[in-house]
C-alpha positions in Angstrom: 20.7 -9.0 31.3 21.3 -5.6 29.8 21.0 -2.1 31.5 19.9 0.8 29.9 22.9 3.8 29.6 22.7 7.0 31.0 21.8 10.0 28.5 24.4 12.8 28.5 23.0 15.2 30.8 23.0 12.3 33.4 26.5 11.6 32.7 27.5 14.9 33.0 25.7 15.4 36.0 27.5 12.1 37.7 30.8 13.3 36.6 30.2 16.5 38.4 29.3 14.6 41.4 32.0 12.2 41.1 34.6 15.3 40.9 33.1 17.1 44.0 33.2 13.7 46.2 37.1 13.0 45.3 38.4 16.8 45.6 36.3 16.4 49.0 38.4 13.4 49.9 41.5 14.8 48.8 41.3 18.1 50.5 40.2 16.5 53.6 42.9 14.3 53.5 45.4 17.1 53.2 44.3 19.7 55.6 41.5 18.3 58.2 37.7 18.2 58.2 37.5 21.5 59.4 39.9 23.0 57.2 38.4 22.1 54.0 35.4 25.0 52.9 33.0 24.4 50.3 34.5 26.9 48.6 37.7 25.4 48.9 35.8 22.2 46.6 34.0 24.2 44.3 37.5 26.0 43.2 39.2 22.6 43.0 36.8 21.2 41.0 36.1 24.6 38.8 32.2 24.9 39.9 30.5 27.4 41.9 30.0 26.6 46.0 26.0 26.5 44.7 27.0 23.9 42.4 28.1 21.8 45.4 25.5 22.4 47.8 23.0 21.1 44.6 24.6 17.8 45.2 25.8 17.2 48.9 24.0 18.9 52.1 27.5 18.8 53.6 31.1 17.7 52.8 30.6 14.6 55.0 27.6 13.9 52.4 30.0 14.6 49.8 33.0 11.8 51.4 30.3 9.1 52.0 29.0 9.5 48.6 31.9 7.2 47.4 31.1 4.4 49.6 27.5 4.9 48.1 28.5 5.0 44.9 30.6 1.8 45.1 27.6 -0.3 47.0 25.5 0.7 44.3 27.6 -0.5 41.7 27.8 -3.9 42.7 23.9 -3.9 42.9 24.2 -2.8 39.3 26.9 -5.9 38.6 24.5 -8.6 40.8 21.6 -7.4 38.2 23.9 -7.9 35.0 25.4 -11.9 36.7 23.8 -14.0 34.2 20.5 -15.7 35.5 22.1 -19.4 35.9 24.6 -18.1 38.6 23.6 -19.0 41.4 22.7 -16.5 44.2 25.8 -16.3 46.7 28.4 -16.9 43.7 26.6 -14.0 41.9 27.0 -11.7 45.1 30.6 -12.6 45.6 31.7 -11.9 41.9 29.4 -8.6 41.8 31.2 -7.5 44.7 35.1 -8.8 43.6 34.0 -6.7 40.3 33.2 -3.5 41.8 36.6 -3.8 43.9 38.6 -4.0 40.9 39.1 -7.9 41.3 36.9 -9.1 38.4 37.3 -13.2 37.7 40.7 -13.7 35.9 42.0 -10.3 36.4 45.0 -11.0 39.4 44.9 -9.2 42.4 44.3 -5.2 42.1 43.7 -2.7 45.1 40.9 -0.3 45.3 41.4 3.1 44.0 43.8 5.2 46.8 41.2 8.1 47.2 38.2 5.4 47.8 40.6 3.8 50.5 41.1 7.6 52.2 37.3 8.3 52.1 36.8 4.8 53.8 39.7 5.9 56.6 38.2 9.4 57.0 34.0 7.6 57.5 35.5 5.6 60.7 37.8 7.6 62.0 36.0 11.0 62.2 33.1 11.2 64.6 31.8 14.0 62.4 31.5 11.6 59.5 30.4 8.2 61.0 26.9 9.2 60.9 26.7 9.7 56.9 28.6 6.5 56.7 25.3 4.9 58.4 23.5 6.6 56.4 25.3 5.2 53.1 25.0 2.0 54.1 21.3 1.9 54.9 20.6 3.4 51.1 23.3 0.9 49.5 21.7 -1.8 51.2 18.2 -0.7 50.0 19.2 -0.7 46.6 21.3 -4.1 47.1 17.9 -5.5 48.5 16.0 -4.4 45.8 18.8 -6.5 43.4 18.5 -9.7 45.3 14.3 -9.2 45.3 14.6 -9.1 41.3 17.2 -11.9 41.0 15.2 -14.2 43.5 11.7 -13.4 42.6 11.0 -11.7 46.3 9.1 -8.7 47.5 11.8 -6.3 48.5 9.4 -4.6 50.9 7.1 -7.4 52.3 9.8 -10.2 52.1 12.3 -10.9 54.6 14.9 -12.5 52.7 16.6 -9.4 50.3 16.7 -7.2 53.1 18.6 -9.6 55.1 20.8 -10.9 52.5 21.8 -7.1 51.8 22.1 -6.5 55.8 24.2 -10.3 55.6 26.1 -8.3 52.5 26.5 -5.3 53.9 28.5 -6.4 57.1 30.3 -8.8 55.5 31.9 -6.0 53.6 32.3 -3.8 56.3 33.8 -6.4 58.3 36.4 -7.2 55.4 37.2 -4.1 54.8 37.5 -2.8 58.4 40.0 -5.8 58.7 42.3 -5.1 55.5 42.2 -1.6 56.6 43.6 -2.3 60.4 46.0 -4.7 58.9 49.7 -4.2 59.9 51.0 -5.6 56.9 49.6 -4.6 53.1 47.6 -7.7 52.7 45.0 -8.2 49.3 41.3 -7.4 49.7 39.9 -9.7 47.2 40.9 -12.9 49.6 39.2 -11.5 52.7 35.9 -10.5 50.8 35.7 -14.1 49.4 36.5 -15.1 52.8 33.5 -13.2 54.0 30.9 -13.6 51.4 32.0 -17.5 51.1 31.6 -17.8 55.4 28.1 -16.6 54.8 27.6 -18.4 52.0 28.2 -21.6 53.7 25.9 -20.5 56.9 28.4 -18.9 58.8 30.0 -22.1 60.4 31.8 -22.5 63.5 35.7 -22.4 62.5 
């Protein structure tokens, strides 16, 4: 499968996002939520506080966009699996690719800033409801993936939109777990863990 690239105005544009959403994190990190101004991101990043409020309503918009942008991703990798993979071991390699932890590549963690944005979404009140909101439009778009790869209707069928739901909070679930974790422990053995359980019907251990 091939994907067509990006022209360059559109990369330019997603690097401009890209920069907003991680000096969001990073500032937010360092000083609080409510510390952090737009204008505070607009300097870090070199752009005009216009420029930001083009591409994010708010700078919980702006944090959740990573999460967005990483769900998206792996609906971008499921489309490019070749066609003879099947479904579930498609899913779970789309996903270990995205993190980082492509087939063959050992054991590497997700990028430090992503791992703060995650920490910020469910841990500030303020932010929870764009992280809902992140996940409902990555698991649209990861619906859509499985509809093409399956031959469904991603609006009328049943089956995308509950494999992405089955996707999503398998994910959320893993992740939420390596997070909490008191010892540093690998992701890519709790999202196989995850997408495998579901995989295999979600049996009773």
């Amino acid at each position: 499968m091939t994907t067509e690239r990006p022209g360059l105005r559109e990369r330019k544009k997603q690097e401009t996002r890209d920069a907003l959403s991680w000096a969001t994190i990073r500032l937010v990190v360092e000083r609080g939520l409510d510390a952090v101004r737009v204008e505070d991101i607009a300097a870090e990043v070199g752009v005009s506080p216009r420029t930001f409020n083009n591409y994010f309503a708010s700078k919980g918009e702006a944090i959740a966009a990573r999460h967005l942008e990483r769900a998206r991703q792996i609906a971008v990798e499921l489309r490019a699996r070749p066609e003879s993979e099947p479904l579930w071991e498609a899913i779970t390699n789309a996903a270990l690719a995205r993190f980082g932890l492509a087939e063959g590549t050992g054991e590497h963690e997700p990028e430090r800033q992503w791992v703060d944005g995650v920490r910020l979404m469910v841990s500030e009140p303020a932010l929870q409801g764009e992280f809902f909101k992140a996940g409902a439009a990555a698991e649209a778009e990861f619906a859509a993936a499985v509809a093409e790869r399956t031959g469904a209707d991603a609006e009328r069928d049943l089956y995308p939109r509950l494999v992405a739901a089955a996707v999503g909070a398998a994910m959320t679930t893993a992740i939420g777990h390596w997070l909490r974790a008191a010892d540093p422990t690998p992701i890519a053995p709790l999202l196989r863990d995850a997408l495998d359980q579901l995989a295999a019907g979600l049996p009773v251990p």
